[in-house]
FIKOLZA-1660 file (N, C-alpha, C; in steps of 0.1 Angstrom, whole numbers, plus 5000, padded with zeros to 4 digits):
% residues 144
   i   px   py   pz ch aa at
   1 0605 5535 3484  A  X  N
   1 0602 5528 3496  A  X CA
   1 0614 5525 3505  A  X  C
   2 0625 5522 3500  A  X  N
   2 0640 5516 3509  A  X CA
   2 0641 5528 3512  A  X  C
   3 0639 5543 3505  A  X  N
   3 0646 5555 3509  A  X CA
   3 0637 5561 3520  A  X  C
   4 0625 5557 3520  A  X  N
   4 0617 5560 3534  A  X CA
   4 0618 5553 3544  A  X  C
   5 0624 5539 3541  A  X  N
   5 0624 5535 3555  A  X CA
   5 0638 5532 3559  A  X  C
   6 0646 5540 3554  A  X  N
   6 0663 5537 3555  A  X CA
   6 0660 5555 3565  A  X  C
   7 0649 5564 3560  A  X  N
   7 0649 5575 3565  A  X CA
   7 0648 5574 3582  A  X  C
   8 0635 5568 3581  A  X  N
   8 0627 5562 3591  A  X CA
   8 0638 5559 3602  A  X  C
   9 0644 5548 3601  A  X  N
   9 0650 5542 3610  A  X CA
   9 0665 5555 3614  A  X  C
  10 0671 5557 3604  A  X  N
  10 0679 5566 3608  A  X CA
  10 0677 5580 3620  A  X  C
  11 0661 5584 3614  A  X  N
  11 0655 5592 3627  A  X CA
  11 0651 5590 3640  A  X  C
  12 0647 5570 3637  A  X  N
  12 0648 5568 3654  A  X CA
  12 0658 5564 3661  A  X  C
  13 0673 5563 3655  A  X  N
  13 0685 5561 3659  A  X CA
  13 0692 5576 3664  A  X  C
  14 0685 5588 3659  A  X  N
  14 0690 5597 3661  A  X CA
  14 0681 5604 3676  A  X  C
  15 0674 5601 3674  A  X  N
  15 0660 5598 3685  A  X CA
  15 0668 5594 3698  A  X  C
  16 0672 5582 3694  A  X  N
  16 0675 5571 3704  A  X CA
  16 0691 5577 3713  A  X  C
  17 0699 5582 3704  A  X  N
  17 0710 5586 3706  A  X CA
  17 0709 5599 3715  A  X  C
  18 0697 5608 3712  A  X  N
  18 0696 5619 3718  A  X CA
  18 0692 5615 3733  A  X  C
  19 0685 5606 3735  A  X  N
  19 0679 5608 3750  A  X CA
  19 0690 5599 3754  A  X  C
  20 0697 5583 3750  A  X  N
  20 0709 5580 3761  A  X CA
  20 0718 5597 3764  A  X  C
  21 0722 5605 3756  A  X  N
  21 0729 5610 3758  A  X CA
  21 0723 5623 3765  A  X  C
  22 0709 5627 3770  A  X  N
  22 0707 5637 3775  A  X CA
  22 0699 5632 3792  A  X  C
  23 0697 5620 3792  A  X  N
  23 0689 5613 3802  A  X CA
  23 0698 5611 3816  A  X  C
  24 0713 5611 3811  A  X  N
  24 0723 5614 3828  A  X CA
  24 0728 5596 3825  A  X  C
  25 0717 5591 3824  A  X  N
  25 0721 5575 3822  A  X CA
  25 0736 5572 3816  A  X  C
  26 0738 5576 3806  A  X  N
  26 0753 5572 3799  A  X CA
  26 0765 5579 3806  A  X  C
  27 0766 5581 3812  A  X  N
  27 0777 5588 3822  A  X CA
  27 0780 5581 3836  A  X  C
  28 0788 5575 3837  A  X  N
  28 0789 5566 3853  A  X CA
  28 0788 5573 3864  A  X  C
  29 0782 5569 3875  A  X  N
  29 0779 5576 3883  A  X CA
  29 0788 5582 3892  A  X  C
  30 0802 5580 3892  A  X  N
  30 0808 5583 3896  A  X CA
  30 0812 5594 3889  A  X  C
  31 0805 5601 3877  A  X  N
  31 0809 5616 3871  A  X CA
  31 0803 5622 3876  A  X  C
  32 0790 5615 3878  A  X  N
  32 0781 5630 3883  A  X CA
  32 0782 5641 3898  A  X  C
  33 0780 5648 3899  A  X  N
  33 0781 5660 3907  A  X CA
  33 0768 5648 3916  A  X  C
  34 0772 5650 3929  A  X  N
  34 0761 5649 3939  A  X CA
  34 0753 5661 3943  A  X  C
  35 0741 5661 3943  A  X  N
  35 0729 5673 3948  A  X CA
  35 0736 5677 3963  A  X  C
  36 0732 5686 3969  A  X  N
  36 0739 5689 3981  A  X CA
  36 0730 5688 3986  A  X  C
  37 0730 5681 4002  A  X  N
  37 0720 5681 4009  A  X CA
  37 0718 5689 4023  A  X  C
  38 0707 5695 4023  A  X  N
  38 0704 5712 4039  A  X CA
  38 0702 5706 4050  A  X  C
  39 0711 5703 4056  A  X  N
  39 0703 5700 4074  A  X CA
  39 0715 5713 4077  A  X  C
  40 0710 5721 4090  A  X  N
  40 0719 5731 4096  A  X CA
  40 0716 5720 4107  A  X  C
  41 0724 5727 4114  A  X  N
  41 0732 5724 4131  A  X CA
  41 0735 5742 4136  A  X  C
  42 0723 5738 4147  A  X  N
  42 0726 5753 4158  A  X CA
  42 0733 5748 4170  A  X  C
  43 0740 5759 4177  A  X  N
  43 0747 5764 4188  A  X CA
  43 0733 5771 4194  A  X  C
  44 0738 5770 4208  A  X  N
  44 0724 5777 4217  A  X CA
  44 0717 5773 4221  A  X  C
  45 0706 5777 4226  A  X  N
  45 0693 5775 4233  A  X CA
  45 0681 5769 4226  A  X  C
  46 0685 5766 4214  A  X  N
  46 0675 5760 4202  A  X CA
  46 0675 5745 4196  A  X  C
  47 0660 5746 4191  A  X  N
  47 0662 5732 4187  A  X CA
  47 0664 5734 4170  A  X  C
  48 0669 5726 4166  A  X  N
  48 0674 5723 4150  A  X CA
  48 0663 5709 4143  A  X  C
  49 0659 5710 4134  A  X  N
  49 0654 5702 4127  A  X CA
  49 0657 5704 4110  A  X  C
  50 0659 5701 4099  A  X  N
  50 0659 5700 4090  A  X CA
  50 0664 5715 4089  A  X  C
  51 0656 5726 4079  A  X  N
  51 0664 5738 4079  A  X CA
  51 0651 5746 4089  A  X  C
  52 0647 5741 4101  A  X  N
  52 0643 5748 4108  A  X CA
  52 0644 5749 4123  A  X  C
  53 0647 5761 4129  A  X  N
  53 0654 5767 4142  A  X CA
  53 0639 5767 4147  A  X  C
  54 0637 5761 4164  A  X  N
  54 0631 5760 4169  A  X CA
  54 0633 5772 4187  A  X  C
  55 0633 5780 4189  A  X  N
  55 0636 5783 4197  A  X CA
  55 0627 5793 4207  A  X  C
  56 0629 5799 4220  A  X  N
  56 0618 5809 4226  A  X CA
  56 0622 5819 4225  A  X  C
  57 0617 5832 4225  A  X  N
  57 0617 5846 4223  A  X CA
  57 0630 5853 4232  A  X  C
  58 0642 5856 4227  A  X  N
  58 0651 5862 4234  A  X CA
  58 0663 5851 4233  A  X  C
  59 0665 5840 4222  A  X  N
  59 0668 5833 4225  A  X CA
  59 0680 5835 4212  A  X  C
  60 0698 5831 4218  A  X  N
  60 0706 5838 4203  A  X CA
  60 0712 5826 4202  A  X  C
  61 0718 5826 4189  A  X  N
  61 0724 5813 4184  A  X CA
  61 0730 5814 4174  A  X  C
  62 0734 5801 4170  A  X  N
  62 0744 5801 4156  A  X CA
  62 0739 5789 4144  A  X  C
  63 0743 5791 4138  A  X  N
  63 0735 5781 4125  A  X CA
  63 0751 5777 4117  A  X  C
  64 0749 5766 4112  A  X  N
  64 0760 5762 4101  A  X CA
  64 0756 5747 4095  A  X  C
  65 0760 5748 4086  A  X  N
  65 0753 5741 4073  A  X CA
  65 0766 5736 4061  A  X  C
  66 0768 5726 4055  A  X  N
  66 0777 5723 4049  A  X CA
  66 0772 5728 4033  A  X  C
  67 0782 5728 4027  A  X  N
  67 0786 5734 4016  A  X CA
  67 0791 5727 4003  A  X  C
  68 0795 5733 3994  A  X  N
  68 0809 5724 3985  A  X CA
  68 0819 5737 3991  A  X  C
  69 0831 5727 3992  A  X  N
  69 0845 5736 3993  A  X CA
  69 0847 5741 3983  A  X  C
  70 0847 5748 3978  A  X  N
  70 0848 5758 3962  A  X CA
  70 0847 5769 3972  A  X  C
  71 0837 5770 3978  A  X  N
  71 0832 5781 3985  A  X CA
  71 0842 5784 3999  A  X  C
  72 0850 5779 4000  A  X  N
  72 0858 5782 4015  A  X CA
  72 0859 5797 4014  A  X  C
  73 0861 5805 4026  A  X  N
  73 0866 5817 4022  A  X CA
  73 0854 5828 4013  A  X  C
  74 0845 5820 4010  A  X  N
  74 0830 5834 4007  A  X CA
  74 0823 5836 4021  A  X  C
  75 0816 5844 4022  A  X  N
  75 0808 5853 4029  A  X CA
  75 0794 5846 4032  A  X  C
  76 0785 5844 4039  A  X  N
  76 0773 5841 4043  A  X CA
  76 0767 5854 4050  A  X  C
  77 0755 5853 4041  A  X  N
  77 0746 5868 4043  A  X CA
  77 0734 5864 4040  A  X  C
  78 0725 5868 4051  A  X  N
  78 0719 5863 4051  A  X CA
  78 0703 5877 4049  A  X  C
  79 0694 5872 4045  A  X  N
  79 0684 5882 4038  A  X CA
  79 0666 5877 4047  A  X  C
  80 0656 5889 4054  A  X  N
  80 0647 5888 4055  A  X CA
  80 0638 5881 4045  A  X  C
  81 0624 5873 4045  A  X  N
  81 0620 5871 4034  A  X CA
  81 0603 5866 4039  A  X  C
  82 0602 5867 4052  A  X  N
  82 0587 5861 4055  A  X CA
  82 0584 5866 4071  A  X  C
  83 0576 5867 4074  A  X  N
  83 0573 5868 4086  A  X CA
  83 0560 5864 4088  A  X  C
  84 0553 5852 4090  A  X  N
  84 0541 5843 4094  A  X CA
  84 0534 5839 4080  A  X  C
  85 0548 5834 4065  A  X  N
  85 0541 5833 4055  A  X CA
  85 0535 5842 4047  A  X  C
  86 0538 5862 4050  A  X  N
  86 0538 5869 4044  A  X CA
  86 0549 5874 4043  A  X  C
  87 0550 5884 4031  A  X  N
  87 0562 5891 4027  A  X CA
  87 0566 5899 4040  A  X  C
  88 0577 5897 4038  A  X  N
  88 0584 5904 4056  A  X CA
  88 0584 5920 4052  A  X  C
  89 0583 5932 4063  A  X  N
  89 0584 5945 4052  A  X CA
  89 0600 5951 4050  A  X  C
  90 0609 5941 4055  A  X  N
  90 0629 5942 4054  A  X CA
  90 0629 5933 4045  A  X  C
  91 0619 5924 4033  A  X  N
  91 0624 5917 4028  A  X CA
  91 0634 5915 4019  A  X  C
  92 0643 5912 4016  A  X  N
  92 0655 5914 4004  A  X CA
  92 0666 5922 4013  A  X  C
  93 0664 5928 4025  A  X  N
  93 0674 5934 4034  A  X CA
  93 0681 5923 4042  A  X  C
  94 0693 5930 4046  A  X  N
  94 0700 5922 4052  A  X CA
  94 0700 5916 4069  A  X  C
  95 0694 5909 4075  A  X  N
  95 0686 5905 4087  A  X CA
  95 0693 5890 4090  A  X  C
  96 0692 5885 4102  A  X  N
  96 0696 5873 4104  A  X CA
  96 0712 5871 4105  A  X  C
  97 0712 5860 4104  A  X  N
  97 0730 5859 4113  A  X CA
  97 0736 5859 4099  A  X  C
  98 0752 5860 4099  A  X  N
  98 0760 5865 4091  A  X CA
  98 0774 5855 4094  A  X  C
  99 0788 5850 4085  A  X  N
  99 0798 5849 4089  A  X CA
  99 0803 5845 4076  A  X  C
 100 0813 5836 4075  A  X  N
 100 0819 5830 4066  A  X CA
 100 0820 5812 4062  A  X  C
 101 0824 5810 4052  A  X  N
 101 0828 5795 4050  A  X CA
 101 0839 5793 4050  A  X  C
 102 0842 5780 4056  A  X  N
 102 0852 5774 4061  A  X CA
 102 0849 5760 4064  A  X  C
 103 0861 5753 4057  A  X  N
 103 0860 5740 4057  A  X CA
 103 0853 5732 4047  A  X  C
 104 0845 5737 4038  A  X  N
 104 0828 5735 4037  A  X CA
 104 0818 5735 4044  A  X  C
 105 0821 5742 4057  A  X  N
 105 0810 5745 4062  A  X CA
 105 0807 5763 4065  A  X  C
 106 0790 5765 4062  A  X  N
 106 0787 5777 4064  A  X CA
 106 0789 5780 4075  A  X  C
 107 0794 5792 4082  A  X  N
 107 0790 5792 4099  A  X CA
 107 0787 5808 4100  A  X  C
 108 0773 5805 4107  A  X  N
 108 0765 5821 4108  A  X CA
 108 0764 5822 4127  A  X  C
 109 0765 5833 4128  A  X  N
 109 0763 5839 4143  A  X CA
 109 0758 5852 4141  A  X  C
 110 0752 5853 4151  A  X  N
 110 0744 5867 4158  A  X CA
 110 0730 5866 4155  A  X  C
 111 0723 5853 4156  A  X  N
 111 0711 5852 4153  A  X CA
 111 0704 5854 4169  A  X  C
 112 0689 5856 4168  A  X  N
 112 0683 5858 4181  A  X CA
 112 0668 5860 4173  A  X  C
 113 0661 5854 4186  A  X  N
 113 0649 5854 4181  A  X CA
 113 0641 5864 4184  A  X  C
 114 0640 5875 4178  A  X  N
 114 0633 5888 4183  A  X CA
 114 0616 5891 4177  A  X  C
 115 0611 5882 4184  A  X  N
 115 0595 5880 4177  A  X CA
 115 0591 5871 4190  A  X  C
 116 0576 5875 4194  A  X  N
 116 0567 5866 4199  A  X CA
 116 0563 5852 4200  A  X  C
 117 0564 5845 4207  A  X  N
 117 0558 5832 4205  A  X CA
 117 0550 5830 4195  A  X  C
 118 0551 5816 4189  A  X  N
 118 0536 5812 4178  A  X CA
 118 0536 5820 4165  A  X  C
 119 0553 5826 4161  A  X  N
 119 0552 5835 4152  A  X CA
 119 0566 5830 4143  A  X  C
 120 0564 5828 4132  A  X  N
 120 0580 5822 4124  A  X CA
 120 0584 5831 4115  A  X  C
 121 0599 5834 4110  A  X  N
 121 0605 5842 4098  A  X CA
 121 0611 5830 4091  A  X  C
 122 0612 5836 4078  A  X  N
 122 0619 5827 4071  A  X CA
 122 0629 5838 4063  A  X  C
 123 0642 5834 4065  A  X  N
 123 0653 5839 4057  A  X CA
 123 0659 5832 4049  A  X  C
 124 0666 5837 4034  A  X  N
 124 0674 5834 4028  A  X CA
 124 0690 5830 4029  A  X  C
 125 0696 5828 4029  A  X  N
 125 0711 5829 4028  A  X CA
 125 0721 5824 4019  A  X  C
 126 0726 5834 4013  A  X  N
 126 0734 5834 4002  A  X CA
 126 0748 5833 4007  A  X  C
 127 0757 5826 3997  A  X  N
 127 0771 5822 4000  A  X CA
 127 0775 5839 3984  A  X  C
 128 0784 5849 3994  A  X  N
 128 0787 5858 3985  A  X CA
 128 0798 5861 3983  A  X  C
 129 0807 5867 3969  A  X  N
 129 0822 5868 3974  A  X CA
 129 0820 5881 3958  A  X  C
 130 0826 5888 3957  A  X  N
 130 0827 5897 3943  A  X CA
 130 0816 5903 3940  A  X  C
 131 0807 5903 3942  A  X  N
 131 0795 5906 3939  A  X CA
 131 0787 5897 3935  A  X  C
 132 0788 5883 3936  A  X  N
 132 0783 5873 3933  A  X CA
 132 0777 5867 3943  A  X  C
 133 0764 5860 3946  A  X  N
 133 0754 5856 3951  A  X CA
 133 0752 5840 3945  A  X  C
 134 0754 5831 3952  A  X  N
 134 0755 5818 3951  A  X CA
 134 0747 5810 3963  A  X  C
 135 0743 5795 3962  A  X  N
 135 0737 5789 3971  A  X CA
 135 0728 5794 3979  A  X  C
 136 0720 5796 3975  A  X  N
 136 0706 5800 3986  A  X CA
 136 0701 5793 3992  A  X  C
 137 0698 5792 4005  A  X  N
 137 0692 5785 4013  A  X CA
 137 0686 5790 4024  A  X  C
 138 0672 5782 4026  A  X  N
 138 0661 5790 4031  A  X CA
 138 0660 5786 4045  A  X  C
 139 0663 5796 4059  A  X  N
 139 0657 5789 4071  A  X CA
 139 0649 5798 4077  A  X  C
 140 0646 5787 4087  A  X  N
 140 0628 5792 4090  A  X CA
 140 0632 5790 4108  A  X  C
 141 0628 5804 4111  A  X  N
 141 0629 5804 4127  A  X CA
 141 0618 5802 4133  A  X  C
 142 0610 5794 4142  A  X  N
 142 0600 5796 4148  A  X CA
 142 0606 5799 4161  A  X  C
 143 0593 5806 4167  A  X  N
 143 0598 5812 4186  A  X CA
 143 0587 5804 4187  A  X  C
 144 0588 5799 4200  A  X  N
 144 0583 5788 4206  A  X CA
 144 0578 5789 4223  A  X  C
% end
């Protein structure tokens, strides 16, 4: 009887030990990594909201978006991926504005809205350097 409940308790101590220790709780908050948060900021003729470019048909601009500095000095490339909520037919190709990081901030140019009114794309954009593909983030152009 003592050896079952000497068991007992031992397994909810071990219980108990696992979740402080996997729950983030026991680590001061000052260790933890902050989540990175997406608002871009355009250059141009457009309007910016959250990660989406509002702009009219013919209309070119720039996008830039903050980062972690680790990344200074990688590449921003950016990839087709939607065209009105269906699969775009360049999807996974390389489309949309392009440039580098710096500072922690992404900065893309040569974008332009080459689509119709009442009609949106959504692209990907990857921070790249070696062959390696990092931080993806998704914007969404509407023509207006």
């Amino acid at each position: 009887m003592r050896f079952a409940m000497s068991l007992i308790i031992s397994v909810v101590i071990l219980i108990s030990l696992a979740f402080i220790f996997t729950s983030g709780n026991f680590f001061p908050k000052t260790l933890q990594k902050p989540l990175p948060t997406f608002m871009i900021n355009c250059s141009g003729n457009v309007n910016c909201s959250g990660n989406v470019v509002v702009g009219k048909e013919g209309a070119s601009f720039g996008v830039s978006y903050k980062v972690p500095r680790k990344y200074d000095g990688w590449k921003v490339t950016c990839y087709c991926e939607k065209f009105n909520q269906e699969r775009h037919p360049l999807a996974g190709k390389v489309c949309g504005g392009s440039g580098f990081v710096e500072n922690g901030i992404a900065k893309t140019d040569g974008w332009s809205i080459d689509f119709e009114a009442n009609n949106t794309m959504t692209f990907v954009c990857y921070l790249e350097k070696d062959g390696r593909k990092e931080f993806g983030k998704e914007i969404v152009v509407r023509s207006a």
